[in-house]
C-alpha positions in Angstrom: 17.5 -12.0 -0.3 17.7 -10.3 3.0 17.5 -6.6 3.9 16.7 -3.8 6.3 14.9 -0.2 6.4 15.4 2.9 8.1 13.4 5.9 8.3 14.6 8.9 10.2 12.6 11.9 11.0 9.1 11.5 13.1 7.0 15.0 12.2 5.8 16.2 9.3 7.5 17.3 6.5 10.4 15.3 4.9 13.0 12.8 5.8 15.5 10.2 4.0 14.8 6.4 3.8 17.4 4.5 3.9 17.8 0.4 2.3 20.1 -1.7 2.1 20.0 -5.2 0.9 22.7 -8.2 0.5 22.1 -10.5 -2.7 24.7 -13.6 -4.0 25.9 -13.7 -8.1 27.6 -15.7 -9.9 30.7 -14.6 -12.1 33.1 -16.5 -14.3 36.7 -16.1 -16.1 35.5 -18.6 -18.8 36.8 -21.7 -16.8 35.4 -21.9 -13.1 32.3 -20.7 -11.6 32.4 -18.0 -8.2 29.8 -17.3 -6.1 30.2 -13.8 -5.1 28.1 -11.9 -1.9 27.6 -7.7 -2.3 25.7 -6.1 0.0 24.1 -2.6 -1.8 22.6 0.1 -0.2 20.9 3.8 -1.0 18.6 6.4 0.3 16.4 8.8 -0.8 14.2 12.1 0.3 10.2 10.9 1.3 7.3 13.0 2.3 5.8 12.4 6.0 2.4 12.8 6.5 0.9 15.0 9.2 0.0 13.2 12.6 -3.7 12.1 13.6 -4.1 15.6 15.9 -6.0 13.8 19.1 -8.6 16.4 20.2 -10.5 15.1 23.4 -11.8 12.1 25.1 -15.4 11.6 26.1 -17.4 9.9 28.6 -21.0 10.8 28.9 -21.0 15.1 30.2 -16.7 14.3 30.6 -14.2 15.4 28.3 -10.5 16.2 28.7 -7.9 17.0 26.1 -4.9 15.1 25.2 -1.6 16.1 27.0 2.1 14.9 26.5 2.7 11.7 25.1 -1.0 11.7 23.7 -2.8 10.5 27.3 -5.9 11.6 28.3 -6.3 11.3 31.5 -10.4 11.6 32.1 -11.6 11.9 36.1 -15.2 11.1 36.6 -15.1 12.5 40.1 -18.0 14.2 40.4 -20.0 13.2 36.9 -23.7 11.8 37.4 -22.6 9.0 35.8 -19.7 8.5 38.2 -21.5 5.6 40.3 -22.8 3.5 36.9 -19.6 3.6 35.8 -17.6 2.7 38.5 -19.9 -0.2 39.4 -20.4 -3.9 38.1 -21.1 -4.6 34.6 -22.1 -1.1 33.9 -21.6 -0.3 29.9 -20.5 2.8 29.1 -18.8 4.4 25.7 -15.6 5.7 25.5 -15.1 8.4 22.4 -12.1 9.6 21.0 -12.5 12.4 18.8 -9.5 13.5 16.6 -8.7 15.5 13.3 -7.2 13.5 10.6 -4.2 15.6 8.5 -5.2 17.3 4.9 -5.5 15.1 2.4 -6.1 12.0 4.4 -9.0 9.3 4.9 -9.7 6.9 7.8 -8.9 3.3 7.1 -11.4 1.3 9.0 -8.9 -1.5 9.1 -7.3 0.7 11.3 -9.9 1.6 13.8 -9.3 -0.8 17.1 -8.5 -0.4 20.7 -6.9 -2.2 22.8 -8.3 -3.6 26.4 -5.7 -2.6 29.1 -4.2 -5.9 30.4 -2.1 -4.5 33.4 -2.0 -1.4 35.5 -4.1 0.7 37.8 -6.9 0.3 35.3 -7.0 -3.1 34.6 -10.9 -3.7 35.5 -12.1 -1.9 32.7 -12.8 -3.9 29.3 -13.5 -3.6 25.9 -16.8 -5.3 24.9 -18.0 -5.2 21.5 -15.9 -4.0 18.6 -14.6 -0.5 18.3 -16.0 2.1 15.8 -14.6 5.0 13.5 -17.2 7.3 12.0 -16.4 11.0 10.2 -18.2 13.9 10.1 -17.8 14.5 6.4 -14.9 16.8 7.0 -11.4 15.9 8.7 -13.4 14.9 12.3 -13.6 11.4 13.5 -14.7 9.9 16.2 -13.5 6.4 17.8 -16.3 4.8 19.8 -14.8 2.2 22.3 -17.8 0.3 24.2 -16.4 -0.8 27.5 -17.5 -1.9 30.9 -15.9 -2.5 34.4 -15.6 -5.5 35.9 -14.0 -5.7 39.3 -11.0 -8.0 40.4 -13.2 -10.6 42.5 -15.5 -11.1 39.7 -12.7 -11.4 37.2 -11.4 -14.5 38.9 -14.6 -16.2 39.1 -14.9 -15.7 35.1 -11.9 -17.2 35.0 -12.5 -20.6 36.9 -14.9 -21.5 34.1 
């Protein structure tokens, strides 16, 4: 059996999922066998969930809100932590910190980050494994631990 969803709609509130799915039978007229193909399909009304509201990014005394297409875009210009972090090897923590919607829980299946393979930013790396941690309520935070490491010393790593 093959087949194929569709969900329309991306906000809150409702929207109709559609399915549709192709299946083979067998029928007779009481002499020969026929394989028959139908393809069936349907819809119905489903609830959407509110979105994961992203509040603000932090690093150390730095924090900016998140603007179209949820980016943060987080300038440490000026921070007195601006020369650790910009330098080799120095660790810092990268925290997210969002609202879930009503009625929701966090999944910590679903707590991860991605380290940023291409780009302006591409010296900057996760190390360690991401954390998700509420504060009892709808707040959560997602701790990323990451580091920089600059292009030159990249490319020695990667000789080993």
């Amino acid at each position: 059996m093959t087949g194929q969803e569709e969900l329309y709609g991306e906000d809150a509130g409702s929207t109709t999922l559609s399915g549709s799915y192709s299946y083979v039978y067998w029928e007779t007229d009481y002499m020969d066998c026929y394989q028959r193909y139908d393809t069936v399909s349907d819809n119905a009304p489903v609830d959407v969930a509110d979105k994961i509201a992203m509040h603000d990014a932090t690093v150390y005394e730095r924090a900016v809100g998140f603007g179209a297409f949820n980016i943060a875009n987080l300038g440490l210009s000026g921070s007195s932590h601006q020369t650790d972090i910009c330098s080799n090897h120095s660790a810092f923590t990268l925290r997210i910190n969002f609202v879930l919607p009503t009625g929701a829980q966090l999944e910590q299946s679903r707590c991860d980050a991605d380290t940023p393979f291409a780009g302006t930013y591409n010296d900057y790396n996760i190390h360690g494994t991401p954390t998700c941690s509420m504060d009892g309520s709808l707040n959560g935070h997602l701790n990323i631990p990451a580091d920089r490491i600059l292009a030159a010393l990249k490319m020695t790593r990667t000789r080993r």
